[in-house]
C-alpha positions, -999 to +999 in steps of 0.1 A: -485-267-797-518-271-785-530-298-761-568-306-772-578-337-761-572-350-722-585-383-715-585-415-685-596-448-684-600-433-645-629-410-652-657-400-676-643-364-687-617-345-679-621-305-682-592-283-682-598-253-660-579-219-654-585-199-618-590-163-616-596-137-592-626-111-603-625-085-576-631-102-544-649-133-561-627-164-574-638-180-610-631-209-627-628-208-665-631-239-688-602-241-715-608-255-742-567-259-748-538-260-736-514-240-756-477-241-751-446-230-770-417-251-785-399-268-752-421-247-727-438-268-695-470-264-683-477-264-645-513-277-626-519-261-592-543-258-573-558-219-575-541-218-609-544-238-640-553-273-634-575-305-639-607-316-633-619-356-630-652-357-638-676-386-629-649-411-617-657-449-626-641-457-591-633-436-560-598-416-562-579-421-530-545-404-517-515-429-527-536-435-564-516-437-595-537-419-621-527-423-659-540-392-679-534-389-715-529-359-736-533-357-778-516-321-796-540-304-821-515-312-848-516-347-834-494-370-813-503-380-780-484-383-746-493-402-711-484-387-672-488-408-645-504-382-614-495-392-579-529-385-565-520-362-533-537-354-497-560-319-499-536-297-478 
């Protein structure tokens, strides 16, 4: 399954990102998907794989609720609510 599309009403774009270490210098790749096998979970960390909100309509504050929905390549759709977390 591929995960293609990842949209909120909270922001203007979302952009998936992977982090990587290149030498001594830390990058961060856009991915353009998401791909996972049958019953496998993907995991958003900081320094890792994770999400960006771009351009948010309002400002996102520790203790928000932040709806962000997902569509599959071969289509279907599914919704997370994010607890929106202090930067440690």
């Amino acid at each position: 399954m591929a995960i293609n599309r990842i949209e909120s009403d909270c922001c203007t774009r979302i952009a998936l990102h992977e982090t990587t270490l290149d030498g001594d210098r830390v990058r961060m790749t856009r991915t353009e998907a998401l791909e996972l096998a049958p019953l496998e979970a993907a995991v958003l960390t900081p320094g890792g794989a994770h999400l960006m909100l771009i351009a948010p309509i309002e400002p996102i504050r520790h203790g928000d609720v932040v709806p962000i929905e997902f569509s599959c390549a071969g289509g279907g759709t599914f919704r997370v609510d994010f607890d929106v977390m202090k930067n440690r």
